[in-house]
N, C-alpha and C positions, 0 to 999 in steps of 0.2 A: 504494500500500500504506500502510495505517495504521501510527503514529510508536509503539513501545511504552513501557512506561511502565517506569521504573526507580528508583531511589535517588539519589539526586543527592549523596549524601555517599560515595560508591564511586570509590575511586580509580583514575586511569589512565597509561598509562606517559606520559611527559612527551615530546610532539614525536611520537608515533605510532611510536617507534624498536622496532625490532624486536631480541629478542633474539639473543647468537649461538648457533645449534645446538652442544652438548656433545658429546666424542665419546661419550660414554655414553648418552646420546638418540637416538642415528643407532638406526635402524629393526634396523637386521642383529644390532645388539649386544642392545639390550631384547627381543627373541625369540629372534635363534640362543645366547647365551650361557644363561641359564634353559634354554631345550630342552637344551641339550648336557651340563649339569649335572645338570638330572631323567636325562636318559636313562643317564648312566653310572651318580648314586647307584642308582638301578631296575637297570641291570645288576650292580650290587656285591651290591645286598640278596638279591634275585634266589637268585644265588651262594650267599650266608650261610645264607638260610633253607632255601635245598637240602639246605647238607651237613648241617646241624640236622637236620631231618626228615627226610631222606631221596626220592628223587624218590615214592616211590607215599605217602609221607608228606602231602609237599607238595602233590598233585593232592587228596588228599583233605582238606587243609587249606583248597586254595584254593576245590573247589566248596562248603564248607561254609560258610566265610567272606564268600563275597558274596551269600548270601541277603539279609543285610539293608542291604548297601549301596542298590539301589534303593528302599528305601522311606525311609530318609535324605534320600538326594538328594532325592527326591521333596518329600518335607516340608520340604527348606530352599527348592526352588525354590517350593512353594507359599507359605512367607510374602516370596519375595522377587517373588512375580508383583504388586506396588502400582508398583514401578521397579526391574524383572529387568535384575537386571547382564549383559553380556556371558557366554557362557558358558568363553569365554578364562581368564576369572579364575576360573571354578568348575572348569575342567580342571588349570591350575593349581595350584589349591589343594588340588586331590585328590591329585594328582601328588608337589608337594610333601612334603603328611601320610605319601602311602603309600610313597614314596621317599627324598628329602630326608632330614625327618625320621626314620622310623624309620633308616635309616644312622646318623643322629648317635645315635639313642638304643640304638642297639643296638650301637655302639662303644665311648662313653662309659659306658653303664651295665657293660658288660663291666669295662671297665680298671677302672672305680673301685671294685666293690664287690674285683677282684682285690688290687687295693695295702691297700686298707681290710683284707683277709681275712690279707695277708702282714703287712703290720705291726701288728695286733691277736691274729696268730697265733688266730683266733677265725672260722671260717670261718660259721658258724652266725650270728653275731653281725654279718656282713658282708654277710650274705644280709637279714637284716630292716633294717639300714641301709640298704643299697642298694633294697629295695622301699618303702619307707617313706620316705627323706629324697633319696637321690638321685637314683633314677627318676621325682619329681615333677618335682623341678628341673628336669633335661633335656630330659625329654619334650615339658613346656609351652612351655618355651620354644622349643625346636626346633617347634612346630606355631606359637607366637607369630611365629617370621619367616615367616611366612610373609604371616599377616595384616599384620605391618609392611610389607611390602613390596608388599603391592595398596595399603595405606593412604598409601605413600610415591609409587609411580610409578604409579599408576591414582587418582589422586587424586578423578577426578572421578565414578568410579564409586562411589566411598566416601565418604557423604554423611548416612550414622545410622547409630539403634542397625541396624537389619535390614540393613544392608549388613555392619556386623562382626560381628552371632550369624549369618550364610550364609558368609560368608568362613570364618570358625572355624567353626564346623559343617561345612562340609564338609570343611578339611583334617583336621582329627580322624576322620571319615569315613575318610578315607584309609588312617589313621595305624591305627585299632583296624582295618582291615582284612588291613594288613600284621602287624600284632601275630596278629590271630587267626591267622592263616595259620600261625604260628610256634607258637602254643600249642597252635594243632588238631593239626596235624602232629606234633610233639611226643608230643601224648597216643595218635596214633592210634600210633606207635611203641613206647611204652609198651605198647599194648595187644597189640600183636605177640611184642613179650618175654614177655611174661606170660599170653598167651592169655583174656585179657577179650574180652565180648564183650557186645550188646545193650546195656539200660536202667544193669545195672551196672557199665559200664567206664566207661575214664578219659575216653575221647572223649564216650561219653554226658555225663557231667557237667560236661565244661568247656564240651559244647556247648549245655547248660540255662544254666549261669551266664554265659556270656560271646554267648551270641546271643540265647537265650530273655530272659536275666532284665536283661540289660544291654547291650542293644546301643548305648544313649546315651550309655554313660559317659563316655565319652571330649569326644563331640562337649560333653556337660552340664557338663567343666572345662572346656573350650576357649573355649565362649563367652560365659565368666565374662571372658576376655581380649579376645575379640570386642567384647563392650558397654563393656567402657571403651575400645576403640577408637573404638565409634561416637559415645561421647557425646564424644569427644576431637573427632570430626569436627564435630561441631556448636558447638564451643566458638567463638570470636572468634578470629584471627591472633593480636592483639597476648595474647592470653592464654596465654603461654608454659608456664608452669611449670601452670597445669591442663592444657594438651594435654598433657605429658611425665607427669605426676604421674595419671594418669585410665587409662592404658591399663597403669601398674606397677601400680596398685593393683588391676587389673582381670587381671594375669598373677599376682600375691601370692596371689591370691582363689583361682585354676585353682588353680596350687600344692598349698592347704593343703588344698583338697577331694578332690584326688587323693592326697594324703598319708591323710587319713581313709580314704578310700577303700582305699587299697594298704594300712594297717595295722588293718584292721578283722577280718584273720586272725588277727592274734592275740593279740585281743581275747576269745579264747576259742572254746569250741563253737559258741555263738550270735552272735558279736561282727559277721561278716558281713550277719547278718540284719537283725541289732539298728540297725546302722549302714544298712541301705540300706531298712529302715522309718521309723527314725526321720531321717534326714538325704536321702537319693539321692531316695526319692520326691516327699517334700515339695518340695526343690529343683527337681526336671521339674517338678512343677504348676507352682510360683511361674515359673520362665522361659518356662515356655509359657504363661501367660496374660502377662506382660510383651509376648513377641514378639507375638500375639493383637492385644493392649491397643494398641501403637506400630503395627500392619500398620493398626487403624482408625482410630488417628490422623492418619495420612501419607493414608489417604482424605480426612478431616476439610479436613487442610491442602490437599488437592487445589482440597477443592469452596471454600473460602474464598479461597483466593491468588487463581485463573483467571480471576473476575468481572472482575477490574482489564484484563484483555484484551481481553474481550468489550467495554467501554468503549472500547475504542483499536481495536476493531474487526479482531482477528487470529481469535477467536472467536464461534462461533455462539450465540444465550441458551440456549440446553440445553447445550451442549457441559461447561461444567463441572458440575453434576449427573451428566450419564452419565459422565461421567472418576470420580467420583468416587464408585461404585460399582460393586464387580466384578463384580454380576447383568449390568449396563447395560453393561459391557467385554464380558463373554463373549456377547451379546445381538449385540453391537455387530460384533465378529468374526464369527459364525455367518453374519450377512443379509450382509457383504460376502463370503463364503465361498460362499454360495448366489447371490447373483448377479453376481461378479467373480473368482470361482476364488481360489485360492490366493492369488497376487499381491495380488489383493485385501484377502485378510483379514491377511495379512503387512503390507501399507501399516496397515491397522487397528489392529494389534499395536505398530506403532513410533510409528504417531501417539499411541496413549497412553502408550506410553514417554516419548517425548519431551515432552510435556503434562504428563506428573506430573515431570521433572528440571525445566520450566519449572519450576513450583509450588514444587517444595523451594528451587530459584535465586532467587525472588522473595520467599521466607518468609527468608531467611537473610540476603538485603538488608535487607528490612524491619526485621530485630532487628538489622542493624549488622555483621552477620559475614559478609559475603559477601565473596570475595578481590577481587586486583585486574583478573582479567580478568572481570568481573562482566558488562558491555556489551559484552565479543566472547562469550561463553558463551551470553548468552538471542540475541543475534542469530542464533546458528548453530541455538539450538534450533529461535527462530521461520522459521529459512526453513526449517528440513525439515519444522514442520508447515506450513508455506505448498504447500509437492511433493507434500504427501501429501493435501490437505484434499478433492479431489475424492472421492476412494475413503472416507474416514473422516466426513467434515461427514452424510450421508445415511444411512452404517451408524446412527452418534452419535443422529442425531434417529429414528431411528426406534427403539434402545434407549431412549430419553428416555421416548417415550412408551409402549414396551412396559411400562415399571417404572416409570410415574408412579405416585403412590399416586391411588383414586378420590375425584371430588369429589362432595359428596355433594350434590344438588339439592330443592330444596324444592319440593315436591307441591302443591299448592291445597287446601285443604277446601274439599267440595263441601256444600253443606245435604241432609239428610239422608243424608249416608253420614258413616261413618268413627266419628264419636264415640259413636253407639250401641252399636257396636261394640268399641270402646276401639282401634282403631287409629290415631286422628286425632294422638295426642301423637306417634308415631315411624313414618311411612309406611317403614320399610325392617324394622319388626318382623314377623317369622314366626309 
């Protein structure tokens, strides 16, 4: 097997000494602890938004409410299909949003706007404090640990910007799911007291504003907090204070947009509008052509790093071209799908996974920021594409050439054709 090629300025543990396992690393603790924790805050909230709504509240809250989660999800796992995380961290993270956090924020916003309300004797006054100053706070933050915490002990799956706008995207996902639930319900009660009904009841109109008109809002502050996560990831070790300093400024930011946001009622008749014309929309374009922008950069960087392999002979000379475009991926999957079943296009699926973690590992040596287990990391990479190369090497080259661009071949002029004609300057004209 060919020697692969690495950074020679990458440090390593001194003497091969292995660390000792933490009891906080032990396997049972990093999954059953988290599980046991989502699972009770989910049975608390559960509870809360019951007695809220009430249960024929709550069913009608809840089927209304996850209309738009699958197409969410949808659209994070599509910009995370260049190097699709685990979907562990994206169950997680939903869990998290729609558990976790709303507990914390449906606690804390409770107690706080009530003290605020008793000691300002201002109950009116307590209610737009609390929507406006302290339900950002909490909220963000509370969907913020979450992303700390794939960014802390899944380290290696959080590696850019599109790894923190999917992480935060999706627990936000969670979080406005559990929140709808609460405000559907809510209104569909209301509309029971009051006998509303159709286009002009209360449920009609929170379910225009809050699924129709703004089903991203949430995910659109959170991964203000996300991307200074991801550009935190990219930074150097020894650059301490921008890793700490990149992901506040990046929860500051969720913050003040969600404060906009929550206070843009009462701003007036129009102040909602006003605000989510001129600020909310603008903002979706600009972050979705960002995440867009970085999903073809992280191609870019695919097809650029992999060469240096193909040299050291781990890679075939197509292999980085088709990696590095997802025509030539999907192309790639299909023909092992068609002639090695499932299994097949699964081996396909992880060879490009693990081909594009190569590439970001060897682009983050190259700039000097790669950690210290830099040479046990691409070794584990390259032997799982060494397992997998029979099934993917033959998908690979024949996407290569399904989505090669055409080479254009030169014709002969013959004496007497072509120029009498005026075809002779460009034999492919029509």
């Amino acid at each position: 097997m060919a020697t692969s090629p690495y950074p020679t300025h990458v440090s390593r543990p001194a003497g091969g000494a292995v660390r000792p396992v933490h009891w906080w690393q032990r396997t049972w603790v990093r999954y059953g602890a988290p599980s046991a924790l989502l699972a009770l805050s989910g049975l608390v909230i559960l509870a809360l938004v019951r007695e809220q709504t009430g249960t024929e509240g709550f069913l009608v809250g809840l089927g209304l409410a996850v209309l738009p989660v699958p197409l969410l999800i949808a659209a994070f796992r599509w910009l995370d299909r260049v190097e699709p995380g685990p979907w562990r961290n994206l169950v997680f993270a939903f869990a998290w949003g729609a558990c976790a956090a709303a507990l914390i924020a449906i606690v804390a916003n409770s107690f706080a706007t009530r003290w605020i309300a008793t000691a300002t004797a201002d109950p009116a006054g307590a209610d737009t404090l609390g929507a406006t100053v302290i339900a950002p706070v909490v909220e963000e933050s509370a969907k913020a640990a979450a992303v700390l915490l794939v960014f802390l002990f899944r380290r290696r799956d959080f590696t850019g910007i599109l790894d923190g706008v999917v992480i935060a995207g999706v627990t936000a996902t969670g979080f406005a799911f559990t929140e709808n639930i609460l405000y559907l319900g809510t209104a569909f009660g209301t509309d029971q007291l009051t006998g509303g009904s159709g286009i002009a009841s209360v449920t009609a109109a929170t379910f225009f504003v809050r699924i129709v008109m703004s089903p991203f809002a949430h995910p659109l502050f959170t991964v203000l907090t996300g991307i200074g996560f991801g550009i935190s990831a990219l930074a150097a070790e020894r650059q301490r204070a921008r890793r700490v300093l990149l992901p506040l400024s990046g929860l500051l930011l969720a913050m003040g947009m969600h404060a906009l946001w929550n206070g843009s009622s009462t701003l007036g008749e129009y102040g909602f509008f006003a605000v989510y014309a001129a600020f909310m929309v603008p903002a979706f374009g600009v972050l979705t052509w960002l995440a867009v922008w970085t999903r073809q950069r992280e191609l870019r960087t695919v097809r650029a790093e992999l060469p240096a392999y193909v040299v050291a002979g781990w890679l075939t000379p197509v292999e980085p071209y088709a990696l590095g475009l997802m025509r030539a991926r999907r192309i790639a999957r299909q023909y092992a799908r068609r002639h090695g079943g499932k299994a097949a296009a699964r081996a396909v699926a992880e060879y490009e996974a693990y081909a594009t973690s190569l590439a970001f590992l060897r682009y983050r040596g190259r700039l000097g920021r790669a950690r210290e287990d830099f040479v046990t990391r691409e070794r584990e990479l390259l032997q799982e594409l060494w397992h997998r190369r029979a099934a993917a090497r033959p998908a690979l080259e024949y996407a290569a050439r399904a989505t090669a661009p055409p080479v254009p071949v030169a014709v002969p002029t013959w004496a007497g054709y072509g120029y009498g004609y005026g075809y002779g300057a460009n034999p492919y004209r029509m």
